[in-house]
C-alpha positions as CSV (number, residue, x, y, z in Angstrom):
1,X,72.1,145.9,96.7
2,X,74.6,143.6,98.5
3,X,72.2,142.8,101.1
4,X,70.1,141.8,98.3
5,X,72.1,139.5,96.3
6,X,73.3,138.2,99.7
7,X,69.4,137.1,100.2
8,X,68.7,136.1,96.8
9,X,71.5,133.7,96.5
10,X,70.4,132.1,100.2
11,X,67.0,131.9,98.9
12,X,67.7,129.9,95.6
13,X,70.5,128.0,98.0
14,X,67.5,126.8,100.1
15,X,65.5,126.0,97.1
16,X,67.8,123.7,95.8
17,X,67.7,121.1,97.9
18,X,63.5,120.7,97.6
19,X,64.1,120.6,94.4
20,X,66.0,117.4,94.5
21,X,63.8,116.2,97.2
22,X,60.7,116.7,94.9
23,X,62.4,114.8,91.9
24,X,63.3,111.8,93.7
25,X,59.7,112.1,95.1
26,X,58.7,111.7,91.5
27,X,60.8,109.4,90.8
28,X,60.4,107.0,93.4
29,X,57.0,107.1,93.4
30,X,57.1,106.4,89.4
31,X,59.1,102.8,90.7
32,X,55.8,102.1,92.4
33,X,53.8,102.5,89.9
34,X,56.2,100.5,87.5
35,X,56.1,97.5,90.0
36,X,52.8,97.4,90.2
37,X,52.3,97.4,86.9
38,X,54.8,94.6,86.8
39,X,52.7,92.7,89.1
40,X,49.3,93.2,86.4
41,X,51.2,92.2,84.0
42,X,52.5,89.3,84.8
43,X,49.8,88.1,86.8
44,X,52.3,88.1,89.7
45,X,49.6,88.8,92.6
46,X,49.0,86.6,95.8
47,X,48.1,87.1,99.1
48,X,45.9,89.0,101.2
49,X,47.0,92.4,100.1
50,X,47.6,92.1,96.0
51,X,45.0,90.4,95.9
52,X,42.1,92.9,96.0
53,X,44.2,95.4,95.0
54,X,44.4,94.5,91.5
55,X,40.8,94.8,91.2
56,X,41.2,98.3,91.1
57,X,43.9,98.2,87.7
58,X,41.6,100.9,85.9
59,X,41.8,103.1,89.2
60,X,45.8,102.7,89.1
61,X,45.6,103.6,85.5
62,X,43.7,107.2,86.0
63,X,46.7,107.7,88.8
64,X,49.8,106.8,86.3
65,X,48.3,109.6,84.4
66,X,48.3,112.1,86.6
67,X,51.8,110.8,87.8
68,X,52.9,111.0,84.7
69,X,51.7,114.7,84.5
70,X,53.3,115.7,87.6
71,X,56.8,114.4,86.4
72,X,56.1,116.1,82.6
73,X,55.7,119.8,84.7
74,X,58.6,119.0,86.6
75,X,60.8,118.0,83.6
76,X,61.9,114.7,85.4
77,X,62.6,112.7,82.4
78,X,63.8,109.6,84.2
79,X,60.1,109.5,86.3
80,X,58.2,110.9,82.9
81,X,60.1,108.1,80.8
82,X,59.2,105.5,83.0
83,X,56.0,106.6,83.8
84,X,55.1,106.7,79.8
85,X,56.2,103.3,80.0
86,X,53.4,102.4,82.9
87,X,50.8,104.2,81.2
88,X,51.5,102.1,77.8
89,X,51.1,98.8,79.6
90,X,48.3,99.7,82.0
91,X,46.3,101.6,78.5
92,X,46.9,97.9,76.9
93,X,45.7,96.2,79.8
94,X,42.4,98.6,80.4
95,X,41.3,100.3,77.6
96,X,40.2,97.3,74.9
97,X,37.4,96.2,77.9
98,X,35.5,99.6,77.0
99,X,35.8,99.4,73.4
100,X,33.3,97.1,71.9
101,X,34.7,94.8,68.9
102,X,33.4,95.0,66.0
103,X,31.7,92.9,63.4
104,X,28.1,91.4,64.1
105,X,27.3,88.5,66.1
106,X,24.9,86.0,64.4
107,X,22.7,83.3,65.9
108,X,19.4,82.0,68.0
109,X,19.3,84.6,70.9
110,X,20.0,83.6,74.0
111,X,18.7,86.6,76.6
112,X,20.9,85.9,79.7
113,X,20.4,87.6,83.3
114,X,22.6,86.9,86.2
115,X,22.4,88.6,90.1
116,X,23.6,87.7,93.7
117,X,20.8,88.3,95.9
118,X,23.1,89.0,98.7
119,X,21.6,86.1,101.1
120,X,18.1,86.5,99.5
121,X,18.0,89.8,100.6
122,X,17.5,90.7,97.1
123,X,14.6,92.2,95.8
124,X,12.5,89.7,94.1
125,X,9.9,92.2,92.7
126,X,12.8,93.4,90.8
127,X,14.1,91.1,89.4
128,X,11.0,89.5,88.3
129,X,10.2,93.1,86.7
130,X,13.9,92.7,85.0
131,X,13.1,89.0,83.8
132,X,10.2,90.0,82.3
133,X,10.9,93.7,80.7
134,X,14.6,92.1,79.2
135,X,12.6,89.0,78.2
136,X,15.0,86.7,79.9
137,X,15.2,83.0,78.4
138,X,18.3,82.1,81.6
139,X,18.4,83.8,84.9
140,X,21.3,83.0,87.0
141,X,20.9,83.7,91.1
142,X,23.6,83.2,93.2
143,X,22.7,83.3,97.4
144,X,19.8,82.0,96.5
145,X,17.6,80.8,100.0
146,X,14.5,79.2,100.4
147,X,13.1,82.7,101.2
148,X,13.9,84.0,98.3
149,X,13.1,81.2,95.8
150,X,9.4,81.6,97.6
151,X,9.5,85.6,97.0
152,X,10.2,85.5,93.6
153,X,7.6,82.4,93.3
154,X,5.1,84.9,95.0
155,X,5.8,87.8,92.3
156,X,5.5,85.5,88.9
157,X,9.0,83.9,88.8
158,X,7.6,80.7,87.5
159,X,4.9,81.7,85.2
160,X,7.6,83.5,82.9
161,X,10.8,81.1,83.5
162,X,8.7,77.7,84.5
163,X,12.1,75.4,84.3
164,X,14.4,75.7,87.4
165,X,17.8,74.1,88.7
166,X,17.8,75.4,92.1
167,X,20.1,74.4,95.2
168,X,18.7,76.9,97.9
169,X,19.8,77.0,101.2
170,X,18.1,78.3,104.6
171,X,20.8,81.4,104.4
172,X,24.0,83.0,103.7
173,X,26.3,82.8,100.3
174,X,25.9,78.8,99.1
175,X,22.5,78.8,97.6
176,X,22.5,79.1,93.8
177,X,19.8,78.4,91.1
178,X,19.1,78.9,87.3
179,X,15.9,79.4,85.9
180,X,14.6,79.1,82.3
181,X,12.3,79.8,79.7
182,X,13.1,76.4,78.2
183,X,13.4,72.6,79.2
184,X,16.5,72.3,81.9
185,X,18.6,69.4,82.2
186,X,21.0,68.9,85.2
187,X,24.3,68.0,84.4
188,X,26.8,66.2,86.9
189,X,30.1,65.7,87.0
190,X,31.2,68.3,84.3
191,X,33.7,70.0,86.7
192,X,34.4,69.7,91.0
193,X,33.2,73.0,92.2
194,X,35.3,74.6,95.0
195,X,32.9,77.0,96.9
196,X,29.3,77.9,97.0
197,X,26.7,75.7,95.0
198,X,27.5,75.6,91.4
199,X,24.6,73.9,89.3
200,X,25.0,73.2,85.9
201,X,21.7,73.1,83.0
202,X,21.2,72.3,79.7
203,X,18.9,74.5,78.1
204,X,16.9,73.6,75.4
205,X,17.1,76.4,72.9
206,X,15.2,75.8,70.0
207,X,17.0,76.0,66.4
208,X,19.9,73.3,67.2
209,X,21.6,72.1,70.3
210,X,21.4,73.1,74.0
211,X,23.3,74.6,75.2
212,X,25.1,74.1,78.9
213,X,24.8,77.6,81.5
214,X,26.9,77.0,84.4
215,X,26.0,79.6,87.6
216,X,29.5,80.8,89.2
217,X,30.1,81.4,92.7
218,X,33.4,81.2,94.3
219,X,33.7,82.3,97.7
220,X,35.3,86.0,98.0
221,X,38.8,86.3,98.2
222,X,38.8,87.6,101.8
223,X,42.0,87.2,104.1
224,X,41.4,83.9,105.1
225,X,39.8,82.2,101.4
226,X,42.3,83.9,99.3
227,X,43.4,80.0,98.5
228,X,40.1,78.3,98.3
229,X,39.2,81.7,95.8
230,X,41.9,80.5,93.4
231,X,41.0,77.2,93.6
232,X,37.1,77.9,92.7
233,X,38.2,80.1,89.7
234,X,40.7,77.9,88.6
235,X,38.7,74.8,88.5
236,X,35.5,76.0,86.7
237,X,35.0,74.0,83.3
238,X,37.3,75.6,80.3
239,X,36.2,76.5,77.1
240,X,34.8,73.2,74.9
241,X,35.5,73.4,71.5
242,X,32.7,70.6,70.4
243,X,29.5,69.3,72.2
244,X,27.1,72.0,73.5
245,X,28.2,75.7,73.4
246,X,28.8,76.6,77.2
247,X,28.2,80.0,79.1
248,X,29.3,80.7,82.4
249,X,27.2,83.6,84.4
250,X,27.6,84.7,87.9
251,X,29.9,86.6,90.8
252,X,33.0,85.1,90.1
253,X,34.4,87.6,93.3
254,X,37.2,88.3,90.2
255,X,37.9,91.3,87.4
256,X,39.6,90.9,84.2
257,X,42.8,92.2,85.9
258,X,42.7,88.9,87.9
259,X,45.6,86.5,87.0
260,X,43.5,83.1,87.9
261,X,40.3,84.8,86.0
262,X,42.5,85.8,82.7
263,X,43.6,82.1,82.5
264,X,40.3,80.9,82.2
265,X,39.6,83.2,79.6
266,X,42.7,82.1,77.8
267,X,40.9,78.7,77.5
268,X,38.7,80.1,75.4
269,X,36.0,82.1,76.6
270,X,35.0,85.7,75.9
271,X,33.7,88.4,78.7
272,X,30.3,89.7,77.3
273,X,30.5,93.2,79.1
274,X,34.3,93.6,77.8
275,X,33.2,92.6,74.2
276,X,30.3,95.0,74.1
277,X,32.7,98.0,75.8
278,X,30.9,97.4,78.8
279,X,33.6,96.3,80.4
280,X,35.2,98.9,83.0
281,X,31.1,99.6,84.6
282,X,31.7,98.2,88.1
283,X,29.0,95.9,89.4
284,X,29.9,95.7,93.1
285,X,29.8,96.7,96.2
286,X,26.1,98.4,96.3
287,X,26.0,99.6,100.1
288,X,27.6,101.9,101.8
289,X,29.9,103.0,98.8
290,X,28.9,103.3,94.8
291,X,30.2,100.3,92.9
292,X,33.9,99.7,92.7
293,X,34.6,96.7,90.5
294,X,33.3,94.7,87.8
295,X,33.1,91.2,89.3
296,X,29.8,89.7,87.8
297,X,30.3,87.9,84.7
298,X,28.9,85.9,81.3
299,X,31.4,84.2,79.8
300,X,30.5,83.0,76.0
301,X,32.8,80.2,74.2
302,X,33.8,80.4,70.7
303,X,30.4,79.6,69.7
304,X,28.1,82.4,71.1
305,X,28.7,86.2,71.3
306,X,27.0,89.5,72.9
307,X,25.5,91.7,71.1
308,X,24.7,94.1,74.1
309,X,25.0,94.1,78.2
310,X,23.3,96.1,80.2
311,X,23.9,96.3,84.1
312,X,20.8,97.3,86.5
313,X,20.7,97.9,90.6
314,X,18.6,95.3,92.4
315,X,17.7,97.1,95.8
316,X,18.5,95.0,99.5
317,X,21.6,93.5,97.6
318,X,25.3,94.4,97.1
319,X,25.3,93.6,93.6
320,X,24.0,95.3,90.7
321,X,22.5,93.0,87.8
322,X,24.3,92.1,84.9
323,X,21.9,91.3,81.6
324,X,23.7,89.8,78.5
325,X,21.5,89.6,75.2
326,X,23.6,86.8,73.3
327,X,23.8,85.0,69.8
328,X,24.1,81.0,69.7
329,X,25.1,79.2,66.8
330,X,23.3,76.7,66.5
């Protein structure tokens, strides 16, 4: 019985100190997880690393949880009490983008499709079949090449969205274009882009004004653009609150949980996936792994709204398609 006890008591000895191990395990790991939630927050990211990182907030937020989980079994109330904390702040910053507001969005529809073809490697049969089954009035391309603008002429491009704005070029990332249903007009000197081509066209939508479509495409925040990727975010056009109602649609290489991306909303602008609760289904990258991140885009001003979004694959690119059915006042 001695011998026993003897054992027993070394046992629970030995015990002990993994114990403590384990809890400031927890707890240490729960500091992580509160600084970077700090960093979301306050829009603190920079650099190569932070960066990217923060594109993957709503995949931090699934982790907190189990964190939090962990702690809550092991009774660590410091590491659950902060970790309640993190899971607040990240639920604030992630769950409203797949909730769709409420209240009904009135207007003249503006059916709005934008896709990167990925150097015009793009499909063009398939986008075509998109333009015409979502009867697109405003298709946004971004890596637009000659190639591609004469593949997609080839499959019927032109007979269903005659008026174009197009900057091709022979290949790669800087091509751009938008094409329309409806009379384009260029427009100059509305903002400096800082990146690929950037066109900007008013459409002629019938029942009241044009209105102005801007395609995005800042270069991707890879180690050495991380600067000039600020800069092209940054410096799109804000939100107008008179003249003609303004969408911007494209890859803006940016998620909502992007500091330099929330800021431009703040000027005005609402995301139509977010608003629709279409917000957290990840549009990039399409090779080699399933889609990650939601960095394609339409952006309405106060003056529009979505009334649904609907995100389709476009085979030989990286990006999926992301379609925006909107209402323009007129």
């Amino acid at each position: 019985m001695l011998v026993q006890e003897v054992a027993a008591g070394g046992e629970a000895a030995r015990r002990k100190p993994r114990r403590r191990w384990a809890a400031w395990l927890v707890v240490a790991v729960a500091v992580l997880f509160a600084a970077g939630t700090a960093v979301r927050l306050g829009g603190l990211e920079s650099g190569v690393l932070l960066v990217p990182l923060v594109s993957f907030t709503p995949y931090f937020a699934v982790a907190a949880l189990i964190v939090l989980a962990v702690a809550a079994l092991q009774r660590n109330r410091a590491a659950t009490a902060v970790m309640l904390a993190v899971c607040v702040c990240l639920a604030w910053c992630v769950v409203p983008r797949a909730v769709a507001s409420p209240g009904a969005v009135e207007g003249r529809p503006l059916r709005v499709l934008t896709a990167n073809l990925n150097g015009g490697r793009g499909d063009a049969q398939v986008i075509v079949d998109l333009v015409r089954k979502l009867n697109v009035d405003v298709l946004s391309l971004q890596e637009l090449t000659w190639s591609a603008r004469d593949r997609l002429a080839a499959a019927g491009l032109e007979g269903l969205l005659p008026y174009h704005v197009i900057k091709p070029e022979t290949w790669g990332p800087v091509g751009s274009g938008v094409y329309a249903r409806y009379p384009l007009h260029e427009r100059t000197g509305v903002f400096e882009p800082v990146g690929h081509h950037m066109p900007v066209a008013e459409v002629a939508l019938p029942g009241g004004s044009p209105v102005e479509v801007v395609v995005v495409h800042p270069v991707a925040p890879v180690p050495r653009t991380v600067p000039e990727w600020e800069a092209g975010v940054s410096t799109l056009p804000p939100a107008p609150t008179s003249g003609p109602p303004r969408i911007l649609a494209g890859d803006f290489n940016a998620t909502l949980d992007h500091a330099v991306f929330r800021r431009l909303l703040d000027t005005g602008y609402t995301d139509a996936a977010a608003a629709t609760g279409q917000g957290l289904v990840p549009t990039w990258p399409m090779r080699r792994l399933p889609p990650l991140v939601a960095i394609d885009h339409v952006l309405t001003d106060s003056r529009a709204g979505a009334v649904s979004v609907q995100i389709h694959d476009v085979p030989g690119s990286d990006h999926r398609a992301l379609f925006a059915d909107l209402r323009v006042r007129p």
